[in-house]
N, C-alpha and C positions, 0 to 999 in steps of 0.2 A: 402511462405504461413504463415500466423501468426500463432503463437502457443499460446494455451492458456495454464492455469492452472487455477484448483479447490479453490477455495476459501473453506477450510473446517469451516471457523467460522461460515459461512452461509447457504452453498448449504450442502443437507442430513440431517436435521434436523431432521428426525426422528431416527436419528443412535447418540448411542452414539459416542461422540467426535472419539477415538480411531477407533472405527470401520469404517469413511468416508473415511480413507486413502485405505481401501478396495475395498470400493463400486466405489471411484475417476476410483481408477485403473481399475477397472472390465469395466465401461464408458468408456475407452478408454485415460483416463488425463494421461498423461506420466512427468505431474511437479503440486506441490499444493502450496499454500502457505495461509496462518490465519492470528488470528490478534496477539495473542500472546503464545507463546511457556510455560510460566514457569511453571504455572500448575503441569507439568507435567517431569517428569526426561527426562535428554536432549537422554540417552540412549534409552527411550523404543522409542520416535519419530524416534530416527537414527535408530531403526529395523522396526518399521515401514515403514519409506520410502526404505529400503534395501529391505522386505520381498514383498514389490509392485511395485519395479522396478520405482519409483517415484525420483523423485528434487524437491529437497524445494529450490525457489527460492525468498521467500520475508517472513518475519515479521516485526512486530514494537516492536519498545524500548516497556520498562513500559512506563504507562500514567502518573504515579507519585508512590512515595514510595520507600522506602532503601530496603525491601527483599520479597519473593514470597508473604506472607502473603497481604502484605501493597501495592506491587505492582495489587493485586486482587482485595481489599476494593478499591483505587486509582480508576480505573475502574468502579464499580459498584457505586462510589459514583457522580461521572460526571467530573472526573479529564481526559482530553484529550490533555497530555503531558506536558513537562515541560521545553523543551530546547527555548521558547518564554519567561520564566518567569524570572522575575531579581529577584535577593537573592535565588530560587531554584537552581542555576548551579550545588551543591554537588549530590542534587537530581538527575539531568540529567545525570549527569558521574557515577552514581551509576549504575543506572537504564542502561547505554551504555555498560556499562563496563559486565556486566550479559548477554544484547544482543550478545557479544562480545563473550564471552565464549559459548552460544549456538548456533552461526553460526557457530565456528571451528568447535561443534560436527554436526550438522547438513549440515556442507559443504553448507552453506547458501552465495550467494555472494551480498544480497544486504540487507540493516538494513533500514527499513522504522524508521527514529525519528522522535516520535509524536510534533511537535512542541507547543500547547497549546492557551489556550484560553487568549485573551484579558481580563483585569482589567474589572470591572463594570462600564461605562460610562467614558472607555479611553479617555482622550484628546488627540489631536493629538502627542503632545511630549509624553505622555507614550506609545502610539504606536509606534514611533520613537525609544523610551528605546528596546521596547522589542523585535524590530529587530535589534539592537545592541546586544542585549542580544544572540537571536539566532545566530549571524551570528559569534558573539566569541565561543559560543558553538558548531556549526557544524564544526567552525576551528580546536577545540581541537578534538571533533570526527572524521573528517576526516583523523589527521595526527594517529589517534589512527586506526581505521579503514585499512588504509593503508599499517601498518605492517602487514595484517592478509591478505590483497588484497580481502577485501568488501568495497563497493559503498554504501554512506549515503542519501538516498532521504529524500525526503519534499511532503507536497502533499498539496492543496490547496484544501480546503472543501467546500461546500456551506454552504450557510449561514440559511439557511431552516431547511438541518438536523443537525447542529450542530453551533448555533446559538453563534456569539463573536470568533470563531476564529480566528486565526490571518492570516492564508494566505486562501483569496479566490479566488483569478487569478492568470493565467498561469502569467504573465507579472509580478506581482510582485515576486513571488516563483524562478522564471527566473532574477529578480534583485537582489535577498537573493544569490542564487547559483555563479554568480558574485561577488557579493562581497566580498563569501568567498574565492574564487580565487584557490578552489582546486579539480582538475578533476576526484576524485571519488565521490564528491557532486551534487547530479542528483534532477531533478523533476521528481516526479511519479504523473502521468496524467492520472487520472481519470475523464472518459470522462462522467459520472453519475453528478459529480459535477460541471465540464467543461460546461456541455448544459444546466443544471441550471442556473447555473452562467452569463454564457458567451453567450453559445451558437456558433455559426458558426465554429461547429468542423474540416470540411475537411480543412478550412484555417487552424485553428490553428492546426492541426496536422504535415501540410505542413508549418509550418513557426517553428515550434519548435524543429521536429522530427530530421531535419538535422546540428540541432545547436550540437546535440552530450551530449544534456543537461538532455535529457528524458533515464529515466535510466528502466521505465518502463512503463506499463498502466493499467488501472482495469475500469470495465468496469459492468454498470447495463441500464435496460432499465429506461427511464423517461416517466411519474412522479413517479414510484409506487415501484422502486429500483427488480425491477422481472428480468425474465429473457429477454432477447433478442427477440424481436416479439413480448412483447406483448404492448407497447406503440407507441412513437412517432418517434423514430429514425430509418432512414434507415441501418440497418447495414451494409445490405451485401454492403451497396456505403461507409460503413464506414471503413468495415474490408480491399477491396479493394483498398481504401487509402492509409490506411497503409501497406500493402504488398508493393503499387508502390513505394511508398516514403521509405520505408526498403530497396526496392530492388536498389533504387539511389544511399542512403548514405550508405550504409552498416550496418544499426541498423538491432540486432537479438537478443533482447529482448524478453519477454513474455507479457502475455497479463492476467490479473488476473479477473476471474471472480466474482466478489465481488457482489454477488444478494442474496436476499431472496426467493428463489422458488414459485414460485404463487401457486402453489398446496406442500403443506409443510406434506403431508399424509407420510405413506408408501411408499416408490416409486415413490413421485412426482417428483424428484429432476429428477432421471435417464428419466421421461416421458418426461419431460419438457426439456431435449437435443436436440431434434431435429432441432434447431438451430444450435447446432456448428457440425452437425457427419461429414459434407463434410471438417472440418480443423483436424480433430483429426486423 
């Protein structure tokens, strides 16, 4: 049966940050995961998730910036990673090497690295650069990564909500993870930006899930990034995909729910579950 987790960056937006690890639990979410940890002391999240019986099973690097401060502004300014950028690399292993320290406290086993945005009117050879760029950098991560035994994904975005990034297909994200040649570097398949994009997800779920290369999934409904039921994807044919296809290769992964609540009130988030209560 798939298992999900809370996306706290997004779902309870009427709760401050601190308090959604509460509200997750009380729903029934037995794992959460956000988008970034530093904010915040790595201790009070680790009581957090102790005092709710929860796992944190995913974050991302910083977006860009050497410490909390900078990794904030980074963010707020429209920086979306830095491990795609050439002459950033100190940036990236800064920013890795932080993620690095708040998975040990968090017992987090997977580090989403924000890869980063394409140049302004890339040529094809600096697009060429800057997955050379990436794929040296997820190298050093990986072997860095692997002393600690966390899994380094990649996520391939659409181009809609976040316009010039550099990985937008499963196929190519799947040729980065290749090249770097090292088996805790995974694609995180977000099927939000996947049916954007792409589209024809029971294939590509069934063509990638059993390569051993999907290290996770996240999941919003299309077009309007809400929750589950209220757009155009079947899920329950989707969610049953992937259960049959977990239950072939042996993948038992999570599943992150990464949506903005359509109803963002008081109490929208927990009304708007009736979607998943038959998996939780």
């Amino acid at each position: 049966m798939p298992r999900f987790a809370a996306n706290l960056s997004m779902m309870y937006p009427d709760l401050p940050f601190l308090e959604r690890f509460e509200a997750a639990a009380k729903d029934g979410f037995k794992a959460v995961e956000y988008l970034f940890p530093y904010a915040f002391a790595a201790e009070e999240l680790s009581a957090r998730l102790r005092g709710n019986g929860l796992q944190q099973v995913l974050f991302n690097t910083p977006s860009g910036g050497m410490d909390s401060a900078s990794f904030t502004q980074a963010w707020e300014t429209g920086s979306r990673g830095t491990a795609c950028a050439p002459g950033r690399e100190t940036e990236f292993r800064t920013g890795f090497e932080q993620a690095l320290i708040y998975a040990e406290a968090l017992n987090c086993p997977r580090i989403h690295a924000m890869v980063g945005l394409r140049a302004n009117g890339a040529s094809p050879d600096a697009a060429a650069a800057a997955d050379v760029t990436l794929i040296g950098n997820l190298q050093w991560a990986a072997a860095q990564a692997a002393k600690a035994g966390r899994d380094v994904l990649i996520e391939p975005i659409n181009t809609r909500s976040v316009p010039g990034f550099q990985l937008n297909r499963q196929d190519h994200a799947h040729r980065i993870v290749q090249a770097v040649g090292a088996t805790n570097v995974k694609v995180q398949m977000d099927l939000f930006h996947c049916q954007i994009v792409e589209g024809d997800l029971t294939a590509k779920i069934a063509q990638y899930l059993p390569t051993g290369q999907v290290g996770h999934f996240q999941i919003a409904e299309v077009p309007n990034r809400h929750e589950p039921g209220t757009g155009e994807v079947n899920w329950t044919h989707i969610f049953q995909t992937i259960d049959k296809v977990s239950a072939e290769c042996g993948w038992e992964g999570w599943i992150g729910c990464e949506y903005n609540p359509a109803d963002a009130s008081a109490g929208g988030t927990s009304r708007g579950l009736g979607w998943v209560q038959g998996y939780l």
